[in-house]
N, C-alpha and C positions, 0 to 999 in steps of 0.2 A: 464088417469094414470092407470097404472098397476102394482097391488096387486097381488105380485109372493108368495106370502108366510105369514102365519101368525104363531108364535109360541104366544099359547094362557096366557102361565102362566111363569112368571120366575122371578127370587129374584136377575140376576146378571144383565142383562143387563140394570137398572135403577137403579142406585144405593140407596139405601134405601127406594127401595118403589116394590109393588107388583106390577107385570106390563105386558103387551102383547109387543109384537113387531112384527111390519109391515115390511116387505122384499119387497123392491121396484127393479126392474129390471135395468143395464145399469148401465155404471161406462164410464169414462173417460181415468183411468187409467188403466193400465194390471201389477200388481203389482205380483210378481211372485210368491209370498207366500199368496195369498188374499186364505181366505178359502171359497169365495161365486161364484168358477167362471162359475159354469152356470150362475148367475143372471148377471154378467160380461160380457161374451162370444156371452151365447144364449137365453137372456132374452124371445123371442121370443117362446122360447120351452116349456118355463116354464107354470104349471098349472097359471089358473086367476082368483083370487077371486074379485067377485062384490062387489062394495062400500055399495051396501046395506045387503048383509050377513055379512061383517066387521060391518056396527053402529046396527045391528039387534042384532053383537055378542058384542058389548060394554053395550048396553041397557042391557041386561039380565045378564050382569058383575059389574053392578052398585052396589057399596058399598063393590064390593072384590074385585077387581082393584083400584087401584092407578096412575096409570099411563100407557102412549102410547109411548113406543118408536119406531123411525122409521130410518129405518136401509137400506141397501141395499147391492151390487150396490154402487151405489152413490146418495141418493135422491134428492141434487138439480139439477137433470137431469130429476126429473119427469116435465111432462108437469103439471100443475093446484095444484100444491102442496099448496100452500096458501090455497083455497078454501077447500081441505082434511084436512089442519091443523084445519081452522075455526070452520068445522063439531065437529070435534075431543075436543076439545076448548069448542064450545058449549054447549057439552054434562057434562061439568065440568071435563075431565082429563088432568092434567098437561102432557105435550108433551116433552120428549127427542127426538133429533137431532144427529143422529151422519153422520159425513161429512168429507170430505177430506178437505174441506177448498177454496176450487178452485174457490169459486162465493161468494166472498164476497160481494157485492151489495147483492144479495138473502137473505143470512145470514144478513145482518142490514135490510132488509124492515122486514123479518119477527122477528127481534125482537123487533122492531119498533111499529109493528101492535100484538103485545104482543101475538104470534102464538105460541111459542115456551116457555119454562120455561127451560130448562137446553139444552147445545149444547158442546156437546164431537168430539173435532177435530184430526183425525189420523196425527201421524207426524211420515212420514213417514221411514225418514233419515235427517243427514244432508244437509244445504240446496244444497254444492255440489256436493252432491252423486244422487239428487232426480232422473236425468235421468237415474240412471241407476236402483232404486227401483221402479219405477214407471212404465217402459217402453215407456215412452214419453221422444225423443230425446231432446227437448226444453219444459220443463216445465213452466209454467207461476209464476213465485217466485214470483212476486209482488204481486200476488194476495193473495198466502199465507202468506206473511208477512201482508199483509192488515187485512187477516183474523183474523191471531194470536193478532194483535194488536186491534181489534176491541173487540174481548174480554176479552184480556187482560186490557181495561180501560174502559170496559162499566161495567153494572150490572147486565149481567145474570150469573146464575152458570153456568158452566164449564169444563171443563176439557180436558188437554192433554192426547197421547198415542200414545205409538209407539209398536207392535209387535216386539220382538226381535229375529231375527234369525241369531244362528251364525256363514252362511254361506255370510252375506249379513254387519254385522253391526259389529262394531270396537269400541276399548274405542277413537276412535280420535271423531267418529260421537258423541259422546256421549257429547263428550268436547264442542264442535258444539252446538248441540240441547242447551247444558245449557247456554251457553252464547245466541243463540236466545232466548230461552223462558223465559232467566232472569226476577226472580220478578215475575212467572204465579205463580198461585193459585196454582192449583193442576195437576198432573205428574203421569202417570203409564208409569212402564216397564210392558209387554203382554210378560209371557214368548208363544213362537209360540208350535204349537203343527200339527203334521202332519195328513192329512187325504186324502181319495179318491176325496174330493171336492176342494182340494187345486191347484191354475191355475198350476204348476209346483212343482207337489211332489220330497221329496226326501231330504229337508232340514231338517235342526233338532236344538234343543230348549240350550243357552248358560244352564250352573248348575244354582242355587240358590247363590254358592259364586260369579260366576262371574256377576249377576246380581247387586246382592247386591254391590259390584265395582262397578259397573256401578252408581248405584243408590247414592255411598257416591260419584261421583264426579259433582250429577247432583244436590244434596241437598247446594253445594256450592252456588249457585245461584238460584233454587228453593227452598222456603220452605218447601213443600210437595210433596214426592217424592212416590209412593207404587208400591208394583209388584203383579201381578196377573198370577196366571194361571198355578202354579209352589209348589208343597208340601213342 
C-alpha cells in the first residue's frame, strides 16, 4: 500500500478533532472536478512515504493528535488497508474514512472489525446523472445504494457530501439526493473551489444564496443539512 502524501496537522478534515491525513493513491472514478487528480491519474509519480516514518510520525504526535484521516484517491482501492487501519487503531487514534462508497463489503468488514470510528461518503450527483460526474459509463448504483444504507442503519458516525459545482449540478439533482438520503444523519453542501490540481479546471463555485436553496430543499427530508467551503 502506498502512502502518497501526509498533511501532518488540520482542524477540518476530522470534524471536531485535531487530526493528520493519509493521501492514498488510485481512484476508480475520473470525476472531473476531483481536486486530487494526480493521486487519480498518476498515482505512480507520486512521492512514497514508508509505513514506518508514518507510525514513527504518529508515536511522536501522541497526546496532540486526535485523530487519522485517510483520504485519497479512493482508499478502498488500497491493497492491505485493514492491516494500516489495525496499526493506526492500535496506537489509540480514532480513524476517519472517507470513500466513494463503491465497496460496500469493505466498508461493513471494517466497521465490523471496529477499524474505522467515523466514515464520510462523497455523493457525487443524482443517482441518474452519476455516469456522467463520475466518468464511468456504467456506474455500479447498487453498491452505492448498499453503501448509503449500511450507514444509514448501522452505528457508526457519519456523514454525507456532495462538492457543488455549478457547471455540473442542478436543483433537480438536489431534489434527487434528498429523497435518496432521506432520514441521513448528516449532509454537506462543499461549495467547489478551483485549482491547478483539479482533473479538469475551469469550473466554478454556485453563491452562498443558491446553496442555501439548495440546502432548504434538502433539510425537507434530511434533518441536517451544512455547507462548507463558502464565506
Amino acid at each position: 500500500m502506498k502512502i502518497c502524501g501526509i498533511n501532518k496537522t488540520t482542524l477540518l478534515d476530522y470534524p471536531g478533532k485535531v487530526a493528520c491525513t493519509v493521501f492514498l493513491g488510485g481512484c476508480n472514478f475520473r470525476c472531473p472536478f476531483c481536486q486530487n487528480s494526480s493521486l487519480v491519474l498518476h498515482p505512480e509519480t507520486q512521492p512514497e512515504y514508508s509505513q514506518e516514518e508514518f507510525f514513527s510520525f504518529l508515536e511522536k504526535r501522541k497526546g496532540i493528535l486526535e485523530g487519522v484521516c485517510i483520504t485519497g484517491g479512493e482508499p478502498s482501492l488500497s491493497h492491505d488497508l485493514g492491516n494500516f487501519l489495525q496499526k493506526i487503531k492500535s496506537m489509540g487514534y480514532p480513524v476517519k474514512l472517507d470513500t466513494n462508497g463503491s465497496h460496500p463489503t469493505l466498508l461493513k468488514n471494517l466497521i465490523k472489525d471496529k477499524l474505522v470510528d467515523m466514515i464520510a461518503m462523497d455523493i457525487k450527483t443524482s443517482p441518474a446523472r452519476y455516469s456522467v460526474l463520475t466518468g464511468i459509463s456504467q456506474p455500479d448504483l447498487s453498491s452505492l445504494y448498499n453503501s448509503v444504507e449500511l450507514l444509514k442503519n448501522g452505528s457508526i458516525d457519519y456523514e454525507f457530501r456532495t462538492t457543488v459545482v455549478k457547471e455540473l449540478h442542478t436543483e433537480q439533482d438536489f431534489c434527487e439526493i434528498g429523497t435518496w438520503l432521506k432520514g441521513a444523519k448528516a449532509y454537506y453542501l462543499q461549495a467547489y473551489r478551483d485549482s491547478e490540481e483539479v482533473l479538469q479546471p475551469g469550473f466554478s463555485s454556485y453563491s452562498r444564496e443558491q446553496l442555501e436553496h439548495f440546502r432548504s430543499i434538502l433539510l425537507q427530508t434530511i434533518p441536517f443539512v451544512g455547507i462548507r467551503g463558502i464565506d
